[in-house]
Structure formats: C-alpha cells, structure tokens
C-alpha positions, 0 to 999 in steps of 0.5 A: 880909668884914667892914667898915665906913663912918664918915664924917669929914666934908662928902663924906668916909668913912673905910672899913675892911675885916677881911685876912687875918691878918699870919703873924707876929703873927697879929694880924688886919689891917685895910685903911683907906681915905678917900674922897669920896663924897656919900652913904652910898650911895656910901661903901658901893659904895667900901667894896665895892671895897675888899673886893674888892681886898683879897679879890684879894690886893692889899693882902697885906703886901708890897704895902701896903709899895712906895712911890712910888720903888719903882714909880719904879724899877721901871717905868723899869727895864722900860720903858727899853730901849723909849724913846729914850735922851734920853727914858729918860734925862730921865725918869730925872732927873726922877723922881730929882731931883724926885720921889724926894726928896720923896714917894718914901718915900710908900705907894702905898696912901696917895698920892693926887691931892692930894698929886701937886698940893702936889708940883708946887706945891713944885717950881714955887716952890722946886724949882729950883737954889738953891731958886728956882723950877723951870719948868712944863715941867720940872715937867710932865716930871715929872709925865709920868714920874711918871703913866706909873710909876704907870699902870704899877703900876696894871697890875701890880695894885700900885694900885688906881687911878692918882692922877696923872690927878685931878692937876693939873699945870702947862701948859707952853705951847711956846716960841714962835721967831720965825726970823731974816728971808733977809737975816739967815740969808744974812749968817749963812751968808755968815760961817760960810762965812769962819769956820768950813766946817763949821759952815756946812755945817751950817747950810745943810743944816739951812735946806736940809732943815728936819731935827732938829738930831741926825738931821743930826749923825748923816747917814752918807755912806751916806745922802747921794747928791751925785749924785741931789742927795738924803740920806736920813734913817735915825738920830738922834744923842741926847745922853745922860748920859756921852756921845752915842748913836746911834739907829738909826730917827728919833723916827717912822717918818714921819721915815725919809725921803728929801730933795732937795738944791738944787744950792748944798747938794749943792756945800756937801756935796761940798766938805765931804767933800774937805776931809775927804779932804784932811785924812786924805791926809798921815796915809795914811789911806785917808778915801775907801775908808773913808766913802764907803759907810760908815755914818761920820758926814758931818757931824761932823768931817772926823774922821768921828765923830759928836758932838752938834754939829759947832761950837759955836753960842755960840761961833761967835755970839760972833765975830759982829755983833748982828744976826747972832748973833741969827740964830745963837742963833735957829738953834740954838733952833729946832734945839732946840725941833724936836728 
C-alpha cells in the first residue's frame, strides 16, 4: 500500500497512505495523519500502523465521519443501563453541557490530546453560569465521562487510539469536613428533637450508623429489626433528572451490611413508626399491616414513601442558632461528600 512521510517540523511528520477508492466518485482516498516521532525511523513504523489500519478497514467512509458526540451518545446509551442512575445521569450532563457544544462536531480521526487540554483549560476559565469559571471536579466529571466514551470507541475499532490518556486534566483534590464537636451534634440533636422528629431521627441514625445519606432515606421497615437492635442496609435512593430512584443494591457489594443500633437509636426508631401509625389510624389505613414487613420507606414521611431526604437541612438550619446551624450545614456536607 502506497504512502508516504514529510516532515513538518522539529518532532513532526505528516503521513499519508493511498484507501480504497470512494464508490461515488471514484476518486482515490488518501488517510492523513500528523505525529510526533523523533526521527524518520519513527515516522515511518507511525507510518506502517496507518496502513495497517487503513488495510483493516477502519478508515473506510463512514468511519472517518463519527464525531466525538456520536461516540458520546453512543457509548452512554449502551453503557447506562450498567451505572447507577446518578452516575448515568451526571455522566449525561457532562458530556451534554460541556463536551458537546464545544468539540462535539470534532472527527474522531482528528482529535487529539491537545485539543482534550485546551477544552479543560476553556471550561475551568469561563465554562461555568454566566461565563465564569467552572470547578476542577466538575471539569474533571468531564473528562472522566468523556475518557470512558472514547476508550470505548477505541474498542469498537472507531479509534485507533484514545487521546484522553495523553491528557491532562485538572486534579480535584477532595473536600476536606471537619465535623462539628459532641457538645455541638448533641445540642443539634436536642433541638431537632423539639423541631422537628423526623429530622431528628434522621439525624441520630445517621451519627448512629455512619451510613450514605441515601441508603438511610431508602431503609425499609423490612430492613430494621427494633428487636435485635439492628438495620440492614440493602438499597440506596439517587436523585436523578425528574425525580428520585430507588436502587436495589448500595454502591458496593461491601455496603450490603447489617449494623447494630445502640438502645437510645432503637428508641428513636420506634417512636418514629408510631407516630406514623398514629398518623394513618384516622384515615383507617391500615399503616402497621402494610409496612411492617414491607419494603416501604421507614425514613421518609410517616407517609411511607421515599423521597431524597426527609426535611430539609437548610431549612431547618435556619431555625437554628450559629453554632448550631453550622452543625447542621456540616451534617449535610459530610451526608453529601460520602455519598
């Protein structure tokens, strides 16, 4: 197969090899590539696995035309029904929001490490609302999302190579929480418990338990034995784009566990199911042969029905003194951050 190597520069060739004639025209094709290679020796084994590629077929007409949003959509697509639905739905947004718009009309053939870089460096100085700056963990979800579509096209013989491991993304060091003192969580406690019970029992489950935000907000009745002072942590609510969903395993298969309870949590727990009995008793609903060995939500409303969170923490933090709604505001981050 015919082809040939020019340089074009200090460590750059341009290669190009003869395809297979285009069946509309009939004109011949030719495959063009630039790389780096430090010597003629080099350009030429670039040069070989070119052809090579070109020989398999991989730059066939229809494969030279799929873009970036075309491996985007198709990876997500495939790949979805496999993630958790948050992860699904952030990966989603991600690559709509930010990848899309800006390089999504790029050929795969022709995108390459640096154009990957000069994205991130586009988003983390005006990517944001406004046009202001976007943070380096969002940038980084991107790149993420975007690295696994395009391993994935790799795979599928769409790329030859995948340009988003030369690249270089932002780091996105974690958030560091610092959580409130004894004194502060057991005057947080104290109030909640004034304020408002459910939130409360909430709160003492989670300091209890140590547990993710949404597998507590998706405890089922089922799942908690006030006798044996235990819960047992089988799902995990996510919030998704149009609602909430309920996943049926946590985010590990380590996170299928069973916890103990100490006694003033079991109390906590039983006195929040009987004032949701209570509730139900005037409207002859029959809340206690229902839930008791159900799969309905014990924390969420005396209602029964999950939702992302059973009050709301600002809200609450509101009502609150200073010291005290920092406590709160802590609670919810770090609910957040091991989520």
């Amino acid at each position: 197969m015919a082809g040939s190597v020019t340089q074009r520069g200090k460590d750059r060739w341009f290669l190009r090899v003869d395809a297979s004639r285009d069946p509309v025209t009939g004109r011949r094709r030719q495959v063009t590539r630039t790389v780096s290679a430090r010597n003629v020796t080099e350009a030429h084994k670039a040069l070989t696995q070119l052809a090579t590629e070109v020989e398999a077929g991989r730059h066939d007409r229809g494969t030279d035309a799929r873009t970036v949003a075309d491996a985007c959509r198709e990876w997500l697509a495939l790949a979805s029904p496999n993630m958790a639905g948050n992860t699904a739905a952030a990966f989603g947004e991600a690559l709509q929001r930010y990848v899309a718009p800006r390089i999504g009309t790029v050929p795969l053939a022709k995108l390459r490490a640096h154009d990957l870089d000069r994205l991130y460096a586009q988003l983390l100085a005006s990517g944001g609302r406004g046009g202001g700056p976007l943070a380096p963990a969002t940038v980084r979800k991107a790149h993420v999302a975007l690295s696994l579509a395009l391993a994935q096209a790799v795979r599928w013989e769409w790329l030859s190579a995948n340009p988003a491991r030369n690249a270089s993304p932002p780091s996105a060091p974690p958030t560091e929480i610092t959580p409130p003192d004894p004194e502060t969580c057991r005057a947080l406690l104290e109030l909640a418990e004034q304020t408002d019970p459910e939130w409360a029992t909430f709160l003492r489950l989670s300091a209890a338990t140590g547990r993710r935000r949404g597998e507590l907000c998706a405890l089922a009745w089922d799942a908690v034995d006030l006798e044996g002072a235990t819960i047992t942590i089988r799902r995990a609510i996510e919030v998704i784009p149009g609602g909430i969903h309920v996943r049926e395993s946590p985010k590990s298969a380590a996170g299928v566990r069973q916890i103990a309870l100490d006694g003033v949590t079991v109390a906590a727990l039983a006195a929040h199911r009987a004032r949701a009995e209570e509730v139900a008793r005037p409207a002859e609903c029959a809340w206690a042969e229902r839930h008791s060995s159900s799969a309905e939500t014990a924390l969420a409303s005396t209602r029964g029905t999950p939702s992302e969170s059973p009050a709301s923490s600002s809200a609450f933090a509101g009502r609150l003194g200073s010291a005290t709604q920092y406590a709160c505001t802590t609670c919810a981050t770090m609910s957040e951050a091991s989520s």
